[in-house]
ChimeraX commands (.cxc) that place a marker at each C-alpha (Angstrom):
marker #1 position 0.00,0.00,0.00 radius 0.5
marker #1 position 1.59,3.39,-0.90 radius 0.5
marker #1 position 2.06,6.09,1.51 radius 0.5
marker #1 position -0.48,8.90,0.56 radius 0.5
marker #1 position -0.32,11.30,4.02 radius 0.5
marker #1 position 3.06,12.59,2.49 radius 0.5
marker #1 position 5.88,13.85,4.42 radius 0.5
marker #1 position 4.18,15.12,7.89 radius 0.5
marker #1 position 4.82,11.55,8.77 radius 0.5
marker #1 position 8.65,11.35,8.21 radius 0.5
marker #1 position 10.59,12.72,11.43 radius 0.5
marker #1 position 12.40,15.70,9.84 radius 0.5
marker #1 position 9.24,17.29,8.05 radius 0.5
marker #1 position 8.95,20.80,9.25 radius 0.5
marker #1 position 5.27,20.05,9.44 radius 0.5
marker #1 position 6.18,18.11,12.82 radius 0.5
marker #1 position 7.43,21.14,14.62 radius 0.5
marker #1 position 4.58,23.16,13.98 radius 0.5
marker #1 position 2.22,20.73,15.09 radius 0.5
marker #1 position 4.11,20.50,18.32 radius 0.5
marker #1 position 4.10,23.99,18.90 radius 0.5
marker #1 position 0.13,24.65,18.04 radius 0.5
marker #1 position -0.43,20.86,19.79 radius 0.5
marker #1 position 0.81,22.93,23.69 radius 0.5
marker #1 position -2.30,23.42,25.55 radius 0.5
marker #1 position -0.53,27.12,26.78 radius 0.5
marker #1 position -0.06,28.29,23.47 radius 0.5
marker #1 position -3.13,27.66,22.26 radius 0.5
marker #1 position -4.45,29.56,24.81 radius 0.5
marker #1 position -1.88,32.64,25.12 radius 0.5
marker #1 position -2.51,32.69,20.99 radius 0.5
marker #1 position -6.00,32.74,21.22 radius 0.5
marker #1 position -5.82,35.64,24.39 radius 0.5
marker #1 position -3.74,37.60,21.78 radius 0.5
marker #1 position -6.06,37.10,18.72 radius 0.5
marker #1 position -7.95,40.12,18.94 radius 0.5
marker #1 position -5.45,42.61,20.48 radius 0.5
marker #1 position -2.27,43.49,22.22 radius 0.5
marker #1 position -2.21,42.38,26.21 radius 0.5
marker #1 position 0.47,42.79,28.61 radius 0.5
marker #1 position 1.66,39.72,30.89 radius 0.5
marker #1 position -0.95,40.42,33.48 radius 0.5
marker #1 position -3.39,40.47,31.30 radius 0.5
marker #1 position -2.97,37.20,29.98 radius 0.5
marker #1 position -2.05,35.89,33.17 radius 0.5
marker #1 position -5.51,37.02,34.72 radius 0.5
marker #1 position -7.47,35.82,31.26 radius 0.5
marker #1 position -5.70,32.13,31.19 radius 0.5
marker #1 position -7.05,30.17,34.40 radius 0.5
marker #1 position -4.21,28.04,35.58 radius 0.5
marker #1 position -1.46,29.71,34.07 radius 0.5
marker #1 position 1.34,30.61,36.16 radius 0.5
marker #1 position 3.88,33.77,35.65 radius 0.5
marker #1 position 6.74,31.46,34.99 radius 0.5
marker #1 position 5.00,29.00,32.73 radius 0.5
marker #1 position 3.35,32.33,30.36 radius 0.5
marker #1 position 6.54,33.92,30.05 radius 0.5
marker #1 position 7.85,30.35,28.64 radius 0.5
marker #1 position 5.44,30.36,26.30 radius 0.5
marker #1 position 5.44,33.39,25.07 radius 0.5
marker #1 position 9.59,33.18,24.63 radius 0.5
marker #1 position 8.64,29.81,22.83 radius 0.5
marker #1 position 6.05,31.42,20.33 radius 0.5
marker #1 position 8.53,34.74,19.86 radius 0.5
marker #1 position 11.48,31.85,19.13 radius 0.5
marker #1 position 9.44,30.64,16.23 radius 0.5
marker #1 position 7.81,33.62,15.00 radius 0.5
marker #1 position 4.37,33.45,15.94 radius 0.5
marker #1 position 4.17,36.41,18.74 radius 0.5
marker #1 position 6.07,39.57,19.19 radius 0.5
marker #1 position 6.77,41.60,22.22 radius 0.5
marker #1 position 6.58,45.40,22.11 radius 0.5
marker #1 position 7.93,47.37,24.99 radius 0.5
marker #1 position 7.49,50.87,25.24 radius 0.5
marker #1 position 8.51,51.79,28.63 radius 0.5
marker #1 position 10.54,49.69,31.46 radius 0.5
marker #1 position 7.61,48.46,32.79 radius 0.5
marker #1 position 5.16,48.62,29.56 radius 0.5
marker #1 position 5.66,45.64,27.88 radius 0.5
marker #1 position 2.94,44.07,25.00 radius 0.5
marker #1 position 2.54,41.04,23.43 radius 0.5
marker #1 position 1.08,40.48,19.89 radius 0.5
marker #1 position 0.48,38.13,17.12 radius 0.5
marker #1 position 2.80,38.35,13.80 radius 0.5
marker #1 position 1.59,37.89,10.70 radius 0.5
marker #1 position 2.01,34.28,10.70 radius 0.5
marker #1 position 0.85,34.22,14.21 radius 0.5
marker #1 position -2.36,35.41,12.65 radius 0.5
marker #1 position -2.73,32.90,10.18 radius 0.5
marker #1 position -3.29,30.41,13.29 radius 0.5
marker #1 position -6.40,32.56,14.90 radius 0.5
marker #1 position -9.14,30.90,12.41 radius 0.5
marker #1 position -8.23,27.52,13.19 radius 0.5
marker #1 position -7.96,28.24,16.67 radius 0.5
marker #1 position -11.47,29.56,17.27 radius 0.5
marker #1 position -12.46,26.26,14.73 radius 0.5
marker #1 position -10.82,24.14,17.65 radius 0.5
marker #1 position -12.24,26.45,20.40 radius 0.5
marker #1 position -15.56,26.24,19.18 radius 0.5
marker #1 position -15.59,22.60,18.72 radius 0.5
marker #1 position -14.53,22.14,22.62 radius 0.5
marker #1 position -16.97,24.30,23.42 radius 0.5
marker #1 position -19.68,21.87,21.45 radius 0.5
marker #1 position -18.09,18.77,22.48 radius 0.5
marker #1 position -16.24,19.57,26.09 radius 0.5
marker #1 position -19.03,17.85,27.80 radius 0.5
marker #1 position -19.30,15.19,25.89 radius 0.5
marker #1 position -15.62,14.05,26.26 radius 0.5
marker #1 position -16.10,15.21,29.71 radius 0.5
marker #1 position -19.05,12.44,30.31 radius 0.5
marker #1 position -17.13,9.77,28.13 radius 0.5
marker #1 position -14.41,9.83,30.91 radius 0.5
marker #1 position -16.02,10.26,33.76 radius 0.5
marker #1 position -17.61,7.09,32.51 radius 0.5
marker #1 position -14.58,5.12,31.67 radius 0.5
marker #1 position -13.22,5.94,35.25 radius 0.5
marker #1 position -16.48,4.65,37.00 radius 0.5
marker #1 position -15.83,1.51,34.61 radius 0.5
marker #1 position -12.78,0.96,35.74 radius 0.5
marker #1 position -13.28,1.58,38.96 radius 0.5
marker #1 position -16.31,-0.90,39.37 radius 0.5
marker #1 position -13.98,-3.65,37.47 radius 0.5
marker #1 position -10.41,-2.55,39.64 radius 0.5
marker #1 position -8.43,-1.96,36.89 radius 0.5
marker #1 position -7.19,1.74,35.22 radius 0.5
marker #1 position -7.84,3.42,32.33 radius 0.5
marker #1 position -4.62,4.58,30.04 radius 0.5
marker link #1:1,2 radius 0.2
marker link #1:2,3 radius 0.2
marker link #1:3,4 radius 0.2
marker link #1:4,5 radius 0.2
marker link #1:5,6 radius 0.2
marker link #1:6,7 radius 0.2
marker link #1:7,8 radius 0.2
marker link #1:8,9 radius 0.2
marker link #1:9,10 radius 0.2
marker link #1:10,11 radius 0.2
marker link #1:11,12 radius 0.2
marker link #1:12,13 radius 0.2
marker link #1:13,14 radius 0.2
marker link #1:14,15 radius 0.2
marker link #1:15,16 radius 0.2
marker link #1:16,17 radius 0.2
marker link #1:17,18 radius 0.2
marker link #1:18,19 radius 0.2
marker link #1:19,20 radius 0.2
marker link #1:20,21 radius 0.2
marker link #1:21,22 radius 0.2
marker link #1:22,23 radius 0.2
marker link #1:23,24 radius 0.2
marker link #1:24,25 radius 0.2
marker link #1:25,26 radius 0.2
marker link #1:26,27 radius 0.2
marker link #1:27,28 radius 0.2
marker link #1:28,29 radius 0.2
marker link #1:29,30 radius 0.2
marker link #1:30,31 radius 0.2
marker link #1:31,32 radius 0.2
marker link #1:32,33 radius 0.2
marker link #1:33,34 radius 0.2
marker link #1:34,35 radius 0.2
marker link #1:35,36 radius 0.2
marker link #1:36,37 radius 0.2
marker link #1:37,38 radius 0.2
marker link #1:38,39 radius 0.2
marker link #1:39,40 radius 0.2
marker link #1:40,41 radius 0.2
marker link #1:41,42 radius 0.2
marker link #1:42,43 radius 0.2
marker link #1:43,44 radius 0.2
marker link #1:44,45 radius 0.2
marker link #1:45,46 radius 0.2
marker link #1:46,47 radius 0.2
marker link #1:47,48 radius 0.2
marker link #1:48,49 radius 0.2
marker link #1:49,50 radius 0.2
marker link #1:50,51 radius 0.2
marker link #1:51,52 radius 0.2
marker link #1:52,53 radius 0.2
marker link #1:53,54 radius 0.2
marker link #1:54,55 radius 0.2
marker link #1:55,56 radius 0.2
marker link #1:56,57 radius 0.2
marker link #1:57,58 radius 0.2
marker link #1:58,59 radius 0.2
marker link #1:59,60 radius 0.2
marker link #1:60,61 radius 0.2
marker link #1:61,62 radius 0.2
marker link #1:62,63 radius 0.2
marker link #1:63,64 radius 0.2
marker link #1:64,65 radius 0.2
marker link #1:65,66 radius 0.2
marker link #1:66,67 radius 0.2
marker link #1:67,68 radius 0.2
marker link #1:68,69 radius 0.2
marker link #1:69,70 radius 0.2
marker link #1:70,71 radius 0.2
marker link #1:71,72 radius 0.2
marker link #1:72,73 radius 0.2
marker link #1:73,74 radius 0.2
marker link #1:74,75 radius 0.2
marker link #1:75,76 radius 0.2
marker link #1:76,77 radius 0.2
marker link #1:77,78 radius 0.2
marker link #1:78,79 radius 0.2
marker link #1:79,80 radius 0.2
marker link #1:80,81 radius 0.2
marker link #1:81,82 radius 0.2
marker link #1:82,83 radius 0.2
marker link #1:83,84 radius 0.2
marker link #1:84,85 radius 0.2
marker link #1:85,86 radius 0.2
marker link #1:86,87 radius 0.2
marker link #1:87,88 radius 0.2
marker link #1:88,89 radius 0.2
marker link #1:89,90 radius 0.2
marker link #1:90,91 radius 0.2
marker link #1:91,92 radius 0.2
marker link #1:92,93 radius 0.2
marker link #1:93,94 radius 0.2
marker link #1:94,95 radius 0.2
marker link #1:95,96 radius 0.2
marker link #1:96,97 radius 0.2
marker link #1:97,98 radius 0.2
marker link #1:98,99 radius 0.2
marker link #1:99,100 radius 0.2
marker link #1:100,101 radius 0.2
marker link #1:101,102 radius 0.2
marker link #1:102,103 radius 0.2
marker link #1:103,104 radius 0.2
marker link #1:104,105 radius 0.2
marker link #1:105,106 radius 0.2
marker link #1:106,107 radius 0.2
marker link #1:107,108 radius 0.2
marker link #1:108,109 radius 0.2
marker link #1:109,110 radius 0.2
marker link #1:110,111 radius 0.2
marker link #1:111,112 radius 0.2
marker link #1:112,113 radius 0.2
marker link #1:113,114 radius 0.2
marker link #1:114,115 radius 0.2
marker link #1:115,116 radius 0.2
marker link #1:116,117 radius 0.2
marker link #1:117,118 radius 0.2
marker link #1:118,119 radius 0.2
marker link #1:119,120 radius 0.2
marker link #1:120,121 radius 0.2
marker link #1:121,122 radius 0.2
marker link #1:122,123 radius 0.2
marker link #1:123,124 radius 0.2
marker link #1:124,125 radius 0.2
marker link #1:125,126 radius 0.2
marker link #1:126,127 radius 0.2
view
């Protein structure tokens, strides 16, 4: 049978790297808190639940690194983060993925809250 999924598969594509990037649960959501404008690290600290200082400002050097964010300073203490242009490319896909959580969250939700009552009532975990 021949190989039609093309190179994403082999371990050197490019394509790899950019799925782990988009594939972190924090950058999806510091790219998504930037999608619409400009916020400073508080601000995306206060919109992300869960997100500490340390692991934002990670992720935000990660997605500068690779050229999907950009930080702006304008005074000491005045520091902004924005999408790029290719940063920008990712926001429609994003709120595709957002929305479909939204839909389906509680759905997945119920399917494992139903696998781990399963295996609880038969002693055995669920991987």
């Amino acid at each position: 049978m021949q190989n039609t999924a093309g190179p994403v598969f082999l371990a050197d594509c490019p394509t790899r790297l950019a799925v782990e990037i988009i594939s972190d649960k924090w950058a999806v959501l510091v790219l998504f808190g930037l999608s619409h404008q400009p916020r400073r690290h508080g601000d995306l600290v206060d919109l992300i639940g869960g997100i500490s200082r340390k692991v934002l400002t990670q992720t935000l050097r990660r997605l500068q690194q690779f050229g999907l964010v950009e930080r702006h300073a304008e005074a000491p203490r005045r520091v902004e983060y924005s999408l790029t242009d290719l940063g920008q490319t990712l926001v429609e896909p994003i709120e595709v993925l957002t929305n479909w959580a939204r839909d389906y969250g509680g759905a997945i939700a119920d399917f494992q809250e139903a696998a781990q009552a399963a295996s609880s009532t038969h002693g055995r975990p669920v991987s």
